[in-house]
Backbone as CSV, one residue per row, in Angstrom:
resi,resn,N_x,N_y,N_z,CA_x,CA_y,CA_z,C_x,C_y,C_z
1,UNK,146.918,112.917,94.918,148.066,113.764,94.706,147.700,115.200,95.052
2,UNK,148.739,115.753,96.136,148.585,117.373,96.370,148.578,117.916,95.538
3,UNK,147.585,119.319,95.033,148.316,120.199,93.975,149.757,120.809,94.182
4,UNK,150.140,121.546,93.553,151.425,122.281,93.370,151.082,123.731,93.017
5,UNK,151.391,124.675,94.345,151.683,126.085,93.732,153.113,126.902,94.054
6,UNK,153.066,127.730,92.992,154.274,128.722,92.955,154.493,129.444,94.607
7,UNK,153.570,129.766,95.024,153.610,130.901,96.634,153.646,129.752,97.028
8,UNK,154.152,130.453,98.446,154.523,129.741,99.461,152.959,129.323,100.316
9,UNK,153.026,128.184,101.022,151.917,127.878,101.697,151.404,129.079,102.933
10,UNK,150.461,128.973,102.508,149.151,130.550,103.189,148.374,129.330,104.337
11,UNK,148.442,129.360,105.302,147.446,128.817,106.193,146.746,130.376,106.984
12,UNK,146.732,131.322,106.941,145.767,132.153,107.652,144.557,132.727,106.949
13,UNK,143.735,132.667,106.990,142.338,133.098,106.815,141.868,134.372,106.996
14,UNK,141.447,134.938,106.343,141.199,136.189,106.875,139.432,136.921,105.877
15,UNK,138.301,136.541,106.632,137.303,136.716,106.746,136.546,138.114,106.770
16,UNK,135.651,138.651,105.848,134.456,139.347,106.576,133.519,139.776,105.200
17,UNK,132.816,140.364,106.109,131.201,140.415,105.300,130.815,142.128,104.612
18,UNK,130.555,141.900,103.648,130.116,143.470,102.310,128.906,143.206,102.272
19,UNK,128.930,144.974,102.498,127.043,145.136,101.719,127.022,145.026,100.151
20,UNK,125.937,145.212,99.895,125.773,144.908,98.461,126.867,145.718,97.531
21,UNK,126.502,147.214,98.286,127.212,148.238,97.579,128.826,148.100,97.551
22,UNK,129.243,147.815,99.129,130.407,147.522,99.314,130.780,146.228,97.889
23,UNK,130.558,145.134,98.047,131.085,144.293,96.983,130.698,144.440,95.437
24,UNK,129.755,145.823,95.144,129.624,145.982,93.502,131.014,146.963,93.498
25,UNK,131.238,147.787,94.689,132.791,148.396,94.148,134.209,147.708,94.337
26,UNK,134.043,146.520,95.228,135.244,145.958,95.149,135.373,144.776,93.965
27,UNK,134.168,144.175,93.567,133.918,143.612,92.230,134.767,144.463,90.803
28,UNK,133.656,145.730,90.865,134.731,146.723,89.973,136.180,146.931,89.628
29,UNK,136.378,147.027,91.075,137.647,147.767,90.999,138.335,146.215,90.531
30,UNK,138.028,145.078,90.860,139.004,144.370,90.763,138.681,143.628,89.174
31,UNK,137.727,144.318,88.155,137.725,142.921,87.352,138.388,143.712,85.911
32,UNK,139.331,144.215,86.112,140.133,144.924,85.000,141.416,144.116,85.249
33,UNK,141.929,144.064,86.273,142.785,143.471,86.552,143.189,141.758,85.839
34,UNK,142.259,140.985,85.905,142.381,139.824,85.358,142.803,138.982,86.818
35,UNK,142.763,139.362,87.895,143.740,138.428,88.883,142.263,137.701,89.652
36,UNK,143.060,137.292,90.743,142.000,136.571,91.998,141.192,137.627,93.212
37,UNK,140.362,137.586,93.646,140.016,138.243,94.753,141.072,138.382,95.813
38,UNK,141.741,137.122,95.915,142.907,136.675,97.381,144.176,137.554,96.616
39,UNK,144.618,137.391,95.607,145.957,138.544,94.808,145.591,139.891,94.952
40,UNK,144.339,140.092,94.374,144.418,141.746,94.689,144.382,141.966,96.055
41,UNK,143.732,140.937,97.229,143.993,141.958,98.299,145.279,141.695,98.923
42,UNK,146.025,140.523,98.621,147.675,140.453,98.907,148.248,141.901,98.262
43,UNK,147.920,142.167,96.975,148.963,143.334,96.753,148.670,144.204,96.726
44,UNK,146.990,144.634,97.475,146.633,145.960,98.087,147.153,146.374,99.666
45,UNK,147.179,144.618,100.020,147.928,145.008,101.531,149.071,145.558,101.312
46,UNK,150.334,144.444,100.616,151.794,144.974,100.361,151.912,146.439,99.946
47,UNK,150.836,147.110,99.427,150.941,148.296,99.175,151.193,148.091,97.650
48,UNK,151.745,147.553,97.188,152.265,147.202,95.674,150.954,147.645,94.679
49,UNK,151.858,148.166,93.294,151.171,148.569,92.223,150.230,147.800,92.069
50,UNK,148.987,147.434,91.732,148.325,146.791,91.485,147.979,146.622,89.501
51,UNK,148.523,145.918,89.119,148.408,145.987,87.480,147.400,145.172,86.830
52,UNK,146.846,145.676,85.868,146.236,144.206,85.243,147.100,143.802,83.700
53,UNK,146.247,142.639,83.843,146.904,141.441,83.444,146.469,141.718,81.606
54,UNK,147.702,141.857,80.918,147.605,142.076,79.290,147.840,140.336,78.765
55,UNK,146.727,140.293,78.322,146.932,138.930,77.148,146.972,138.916,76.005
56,UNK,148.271,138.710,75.059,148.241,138.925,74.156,148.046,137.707,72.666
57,UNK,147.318,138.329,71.847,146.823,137.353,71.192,146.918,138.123,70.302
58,UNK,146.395,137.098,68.340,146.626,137.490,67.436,145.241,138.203,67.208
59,UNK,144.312,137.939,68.011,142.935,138.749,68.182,143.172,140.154,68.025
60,UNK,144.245,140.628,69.192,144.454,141.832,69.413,145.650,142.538,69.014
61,UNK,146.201,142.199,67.798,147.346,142.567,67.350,147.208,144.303,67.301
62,UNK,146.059,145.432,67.168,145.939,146.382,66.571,146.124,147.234,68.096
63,UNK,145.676,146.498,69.829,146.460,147.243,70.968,146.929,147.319,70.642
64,UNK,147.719,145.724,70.944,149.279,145.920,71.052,150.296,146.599,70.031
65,UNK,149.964,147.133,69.001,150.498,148.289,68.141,150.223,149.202,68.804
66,UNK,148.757,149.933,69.033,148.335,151.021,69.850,149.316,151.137,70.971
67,UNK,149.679,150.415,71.773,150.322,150.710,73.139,152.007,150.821,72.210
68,UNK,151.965,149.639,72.030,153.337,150.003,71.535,153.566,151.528,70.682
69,UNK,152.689,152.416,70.161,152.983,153.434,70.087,153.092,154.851,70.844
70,UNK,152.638,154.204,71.984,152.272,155.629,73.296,153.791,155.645,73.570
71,UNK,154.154,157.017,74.193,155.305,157.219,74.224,155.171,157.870,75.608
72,UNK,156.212,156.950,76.295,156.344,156.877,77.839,157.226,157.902,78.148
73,UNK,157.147,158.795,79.863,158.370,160.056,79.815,158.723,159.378,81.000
C-alpha cells in the first residue's frame, strides 16, 4: 500500500553539497522551527514567513499563559 500525503506529488529533486560550517548554520537556523529540512526550504523559496511550530501541552501550561499575555500592536 502507497503512503498518503496532504501536498501534492513533488517528483523534482533538487541536490547539493555544505561545508561543515555551511550545514552547522543551516542546522541552526532550522531546528527552532520544528519542521523538515525539504519545508523550510519550500517556504524559504516561496518567500513565506517561516514560523515554528508551538506544541501545546499540559507540560507547558505557564508559556502558553506567558504568550497569551504579550500584547500584540
Amino acid at each position: 500500500m502507497r503512503k498518503k500525503y496532504n501536498t501534492s506529488h513533488r517528483n523534482r529533486v533538487v541536490k547539493t553539497r555544505l561545508s561543515e560550517e555551511e550545514y552547522a548554520d543551516f542546522t541552526e537556523r532550522l531546528a527552532p522551527y520544528g519542521i523538515s529540512q525539504s519545508e523550510f526550504l519550500r517556504q524559504a523559496i516561496r518567500r513565506t514567513t517561516i514560523r515554528p511550530v508551538v506544541h501545546v501541552s499540559a507540560v507547558n501550561d505557564e508559556l502558553l499563559a506567558a504568550v497569551g499575555s504579550l500584547a500584540f500592536f
